[in-house]
C-alpha positions in Angstrom: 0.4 -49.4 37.5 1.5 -45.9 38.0 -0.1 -42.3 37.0 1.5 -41.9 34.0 0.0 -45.4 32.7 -3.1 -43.6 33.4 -2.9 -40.3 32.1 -1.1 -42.6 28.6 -4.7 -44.4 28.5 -7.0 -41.0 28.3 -4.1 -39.8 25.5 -5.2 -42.9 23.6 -8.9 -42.5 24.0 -8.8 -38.7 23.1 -6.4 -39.0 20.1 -9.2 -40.2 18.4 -10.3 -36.9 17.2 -7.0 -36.2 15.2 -8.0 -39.3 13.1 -11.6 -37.8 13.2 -10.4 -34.8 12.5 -8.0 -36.2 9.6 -10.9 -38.3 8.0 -13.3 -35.1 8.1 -10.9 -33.1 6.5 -10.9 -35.6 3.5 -14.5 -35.7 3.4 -15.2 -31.6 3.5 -12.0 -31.6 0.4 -14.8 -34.4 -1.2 -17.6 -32.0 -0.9 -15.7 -29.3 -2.5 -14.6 -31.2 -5.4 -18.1 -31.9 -5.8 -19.6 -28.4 -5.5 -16.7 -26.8 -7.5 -15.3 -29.0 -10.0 -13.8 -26.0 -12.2 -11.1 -25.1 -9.1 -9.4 -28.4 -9.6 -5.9 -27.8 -9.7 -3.2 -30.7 -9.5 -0.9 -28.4 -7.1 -3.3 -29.2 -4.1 -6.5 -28.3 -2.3 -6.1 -24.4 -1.8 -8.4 -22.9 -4.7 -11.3 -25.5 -3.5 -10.7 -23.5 0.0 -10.8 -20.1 -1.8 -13.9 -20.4 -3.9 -15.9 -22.5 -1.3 -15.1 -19.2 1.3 -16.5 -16.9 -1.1 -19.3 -19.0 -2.1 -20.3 -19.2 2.0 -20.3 -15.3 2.0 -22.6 -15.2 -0.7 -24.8 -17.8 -1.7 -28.4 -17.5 -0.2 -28.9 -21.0 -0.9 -26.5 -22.1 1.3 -27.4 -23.3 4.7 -24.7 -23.5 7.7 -26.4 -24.2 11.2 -24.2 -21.8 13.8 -25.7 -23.4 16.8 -24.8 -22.6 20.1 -22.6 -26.2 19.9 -20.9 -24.6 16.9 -19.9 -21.1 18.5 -19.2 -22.4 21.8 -16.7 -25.0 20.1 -15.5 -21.6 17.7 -14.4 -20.2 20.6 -12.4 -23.1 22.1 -10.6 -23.4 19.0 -9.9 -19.5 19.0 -8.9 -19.6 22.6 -6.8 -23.0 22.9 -5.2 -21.8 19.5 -4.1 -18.9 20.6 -2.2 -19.9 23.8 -0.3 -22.5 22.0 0.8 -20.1 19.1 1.8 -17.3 20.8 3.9 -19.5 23.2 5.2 -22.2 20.5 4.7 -20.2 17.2 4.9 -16.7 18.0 6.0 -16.2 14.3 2.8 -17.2 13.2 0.2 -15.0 15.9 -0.1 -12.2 13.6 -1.2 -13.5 10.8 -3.5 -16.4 12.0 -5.5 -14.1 13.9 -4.6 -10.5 12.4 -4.9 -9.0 9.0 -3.2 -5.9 7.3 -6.7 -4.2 5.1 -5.5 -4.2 1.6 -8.7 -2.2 0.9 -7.5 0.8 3.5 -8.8 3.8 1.9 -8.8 7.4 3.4 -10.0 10.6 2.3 -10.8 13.7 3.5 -12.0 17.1 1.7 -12.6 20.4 3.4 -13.0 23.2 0.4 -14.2 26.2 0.4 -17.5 27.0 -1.9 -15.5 28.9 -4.2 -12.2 26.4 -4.0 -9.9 29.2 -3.2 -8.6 27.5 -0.4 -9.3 24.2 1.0 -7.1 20.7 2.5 -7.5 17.5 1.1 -5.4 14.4 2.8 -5.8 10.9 1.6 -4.2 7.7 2.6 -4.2 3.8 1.4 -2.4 1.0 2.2 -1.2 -1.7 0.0 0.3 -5.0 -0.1 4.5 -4.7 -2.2 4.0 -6.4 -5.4 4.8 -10.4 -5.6 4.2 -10.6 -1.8 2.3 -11.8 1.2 2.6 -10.2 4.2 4.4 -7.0 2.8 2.8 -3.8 3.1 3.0 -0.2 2.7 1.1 2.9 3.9 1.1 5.8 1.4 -0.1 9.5 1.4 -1.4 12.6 0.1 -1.8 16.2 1.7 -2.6 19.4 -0.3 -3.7 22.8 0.9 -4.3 25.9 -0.5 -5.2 28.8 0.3 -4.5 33.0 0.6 -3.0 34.7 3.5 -2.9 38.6 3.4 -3.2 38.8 -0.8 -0.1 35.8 -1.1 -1.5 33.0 -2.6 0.3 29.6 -1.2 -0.3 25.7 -2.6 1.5 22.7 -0.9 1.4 19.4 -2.1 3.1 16.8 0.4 3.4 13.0 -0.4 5.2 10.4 2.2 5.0 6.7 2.5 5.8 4.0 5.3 6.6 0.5 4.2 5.8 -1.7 7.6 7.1 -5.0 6.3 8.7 -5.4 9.3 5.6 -5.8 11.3 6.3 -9.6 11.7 9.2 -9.6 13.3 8.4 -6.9 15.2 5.1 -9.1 16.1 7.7 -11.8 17.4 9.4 -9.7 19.3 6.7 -8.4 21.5 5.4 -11.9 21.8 8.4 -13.3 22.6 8.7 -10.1 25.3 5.4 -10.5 26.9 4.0 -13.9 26.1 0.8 -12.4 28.3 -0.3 -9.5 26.4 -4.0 -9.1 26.2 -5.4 -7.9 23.0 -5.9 -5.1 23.3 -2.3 -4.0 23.8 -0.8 -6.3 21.0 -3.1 -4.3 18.4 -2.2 -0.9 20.0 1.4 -1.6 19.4 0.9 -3.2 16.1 -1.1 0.5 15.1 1.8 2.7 16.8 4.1 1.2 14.9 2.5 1.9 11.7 1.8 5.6 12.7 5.0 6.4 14.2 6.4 5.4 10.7 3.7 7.4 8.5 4.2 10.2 10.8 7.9 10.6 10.4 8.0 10.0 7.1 5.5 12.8 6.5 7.1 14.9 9.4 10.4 14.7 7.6 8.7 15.8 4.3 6.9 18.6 5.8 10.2 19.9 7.6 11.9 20.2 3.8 8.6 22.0 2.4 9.2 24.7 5.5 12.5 25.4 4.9 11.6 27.2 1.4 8.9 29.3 2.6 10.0 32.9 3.8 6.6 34.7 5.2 6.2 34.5 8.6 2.1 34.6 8.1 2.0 32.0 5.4 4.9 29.9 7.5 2.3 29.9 10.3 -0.5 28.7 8.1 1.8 26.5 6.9 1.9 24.8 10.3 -1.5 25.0 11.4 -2.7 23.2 8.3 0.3 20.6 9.6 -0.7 20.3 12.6 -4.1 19.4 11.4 -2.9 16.6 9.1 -1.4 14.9 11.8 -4.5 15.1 14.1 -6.7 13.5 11.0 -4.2 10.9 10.6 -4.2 10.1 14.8 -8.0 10.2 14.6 -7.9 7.4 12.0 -5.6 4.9 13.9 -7.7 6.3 17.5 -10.9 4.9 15.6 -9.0 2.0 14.7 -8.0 0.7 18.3 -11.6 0.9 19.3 -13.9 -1.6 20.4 -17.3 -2.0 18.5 -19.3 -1.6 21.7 -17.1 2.0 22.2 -18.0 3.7 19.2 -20.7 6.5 19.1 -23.6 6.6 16.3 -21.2 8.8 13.8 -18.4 6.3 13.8 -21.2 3.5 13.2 -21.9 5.1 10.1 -18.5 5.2 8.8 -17.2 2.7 6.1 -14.7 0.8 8.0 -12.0 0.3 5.3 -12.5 4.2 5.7 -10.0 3.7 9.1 -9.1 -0.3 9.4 -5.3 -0.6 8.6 -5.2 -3.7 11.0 -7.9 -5.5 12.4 -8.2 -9.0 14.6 -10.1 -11.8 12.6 -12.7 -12.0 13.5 -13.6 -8.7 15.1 -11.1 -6.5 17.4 -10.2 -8.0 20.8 -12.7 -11.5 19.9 -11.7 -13.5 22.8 -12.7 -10.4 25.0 -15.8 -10.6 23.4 -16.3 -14.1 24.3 -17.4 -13.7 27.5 -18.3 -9.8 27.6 -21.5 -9.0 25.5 -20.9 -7.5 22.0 -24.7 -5.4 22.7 -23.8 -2.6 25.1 -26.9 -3.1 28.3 -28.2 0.0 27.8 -31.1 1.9 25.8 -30.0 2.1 22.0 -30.7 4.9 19.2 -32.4 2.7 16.1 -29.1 3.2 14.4 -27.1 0.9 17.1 -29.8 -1.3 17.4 -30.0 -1.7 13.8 -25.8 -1.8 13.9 -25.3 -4.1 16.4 -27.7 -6.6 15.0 -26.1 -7.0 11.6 -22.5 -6.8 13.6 -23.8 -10.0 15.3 -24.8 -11.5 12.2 -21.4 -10.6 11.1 -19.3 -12.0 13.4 -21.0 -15.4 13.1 -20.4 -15.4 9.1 -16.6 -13.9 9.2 -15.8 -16.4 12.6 -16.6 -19.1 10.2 -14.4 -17.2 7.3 -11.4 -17.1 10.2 -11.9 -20.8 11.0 -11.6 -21.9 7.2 -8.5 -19.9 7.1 -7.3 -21.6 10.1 -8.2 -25.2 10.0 -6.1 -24.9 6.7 -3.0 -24.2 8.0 -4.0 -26.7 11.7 -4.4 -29.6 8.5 -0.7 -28.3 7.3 0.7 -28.2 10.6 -0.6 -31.6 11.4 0.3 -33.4 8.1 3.8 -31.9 7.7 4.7 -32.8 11.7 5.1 -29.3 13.1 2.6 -30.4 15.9 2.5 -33.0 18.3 -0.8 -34.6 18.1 -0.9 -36.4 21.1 -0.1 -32.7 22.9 -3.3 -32.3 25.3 -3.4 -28.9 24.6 -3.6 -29.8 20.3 -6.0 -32.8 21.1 -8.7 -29.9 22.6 -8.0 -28.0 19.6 -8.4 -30.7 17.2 -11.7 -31.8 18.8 -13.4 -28.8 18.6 -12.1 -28.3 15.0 -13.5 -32.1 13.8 -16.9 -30.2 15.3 -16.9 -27.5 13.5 -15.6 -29.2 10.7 -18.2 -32.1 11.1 -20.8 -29.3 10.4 -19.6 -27.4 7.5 -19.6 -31.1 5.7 -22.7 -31.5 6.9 -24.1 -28.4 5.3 -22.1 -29.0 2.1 -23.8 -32.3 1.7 -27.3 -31.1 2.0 -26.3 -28.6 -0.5 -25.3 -31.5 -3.1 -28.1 -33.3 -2.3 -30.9 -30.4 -2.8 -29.4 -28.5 -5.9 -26.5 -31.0 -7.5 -28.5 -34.2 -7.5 -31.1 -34.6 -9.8 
């Protein structure tokens, strides 16, 4: 008998956890029937996902044991899945393990104390109407003020739509199949702010042109300049890793500068391995920050998984995915773990507050 009879016997043996995986898919859509009989809806098992991810996130009463077993097996699945899709599916990288922040909100207000000057610049993102994965960046800059008794007001609004960050995701994917993470979110966050900074570049150039006075022409610039330095401070903050940032950015809102983020934290799989905690002495602020970012991460790797299993169970029932691939058969097991668990907790949920 020759190797290849071999290696076909260990394919049968570890196929067995698709059809695990399979039959404890069925049982966690059981489970969610049961918990939340309202979300029925006849077009398929979507809004049972929706509600139960939202009901994870906030119900108190809800116990999920992240073991070690369950992280350990999180990360697998995270790895494994993204070495396949990035080298089979690079259409789909972005999206399974990146998100655009819908709630992207910036603001920022220097005024005098009696207002007769002062800069405000704002900025939000938002996804086009009737769409998925189609976004926009918009903005606002105003600035006021009084240069040698001539009063001046500017009011400056540009916009970048960056619906074209998927293909644009393909291409560098397709380009460099070995970027770490690191550099695919840089590139992804250049993008957007090359495009937000020519569009308001371009508006700023047709405001100039109308104004005469050298002295409020140069003020005109400066306060220019300074929008654009605001702006690159937002997408710096962005880029950074969580155990980079000082105490100040800790304090900071992060929709406040999150246009793009990697679910479930920026470069995760680096974080696998390298410890989230900085080994040093820490202010109580980062000690107090880094423990709820570790709680965190747990609770949102969970929220990427639920996200993802969902489309692995779509990929796997509609044949996009070779089953008896080695490299899907070690994602599959460690998803029927995790899985396993999550039906696990939903059941001791029934039982202690459905079942009378």
């Amino acid at each position: 008998m020759n190797r290849e009879s071999y290696l076909g016997w260990r394919i049968v043996t570890e196929a067995d956890f698709v059809s695990m995986f399979i039959k404890t898919w069925f049982a966690y859509i059981s489970t969610l029937r049961k918990m939340f009989p309202e979300a029925y809806n006849i077009r398929g098992d979507k809004k049972y996902l929706n509600v139960f991810k939202c009901f994870y996130q906030s119900n108190v009463n809800y116990n999920m044991n992240i073991s070690e077993n369950v992280l350990k097996s999180l990360n697998e699945v995270y790895k494994s899945g993204t070495n396949i899709i990035i080298n089979q599916f690079p259409e789909y990288y972005l999206w399974d393990f990146f998100k655009s922040n819908e709630n992207f909100r910036y603001s920022y207000k220097d005024i005098s104390p009696d207002r007769n000057d002062g800069l405000v610049l704002g900025l939000k993102v938002y996804r086009n109407r009737g769409t998925r994965h189609s976004f926009k960046m918009t903005g606002f800059f105003r600035f006021w003020g009084t240069v040698r008794g001539n009063s001046f007001t500017e009011n400056i609004k540009f916009e970048y739509d960056f619906s074209s960050i998927s293909e644009v995701s393909k291409t560098i994917l397709t380009e460099t199949p070995t970027i770490n993470e690191h550099d695919y979110l840089s590139s992804l966050l250049n993008l957007i702010q090359d495009g937000i900074f020519e569009s308001f570049n371009s508006e700023c150039e047709v405001k100039s042109q109308t104004i005469d006075r050298k002295s409020i022409k140069d003020n005109y610039l400066g306060n220019i300049e300074r929008g654009r330095q605001l702006m690159r401070r937002v997408f710096i903050l962005n880029a950074k890793s969580e155990d980079m940032k000082d105490s100040s950015e800790m304090s900071k809102n992060s929709n406040s500068y999150t246009v793009i983020s990697q679910r479930p934290i920026n470069y995760f799989m680096y974080h696998m391995v390298a410890p989230i905690r900085p080994e040093r002495d820490l202010e109580s602020i980062e000690s107090f920050y880094y423990n709820n970012l570790e709680k965190r991460i747990k609770e949102e790797s969970i929220i990427w998984f639920l996200d993802f299993v969902y489309r692995l169970r779509n990929a796997l029932f509609h044949e996009i995915i070779d089953p008896l691939d080695e490299q899907w058969q070690l994602v599959f097991k460690n998803a029927y773990l995790i899985l396993k668990e999550i039906v696990d907790g939903n059941i001791e949920y029934i039982i202690e507050n459905m079942e009378v």
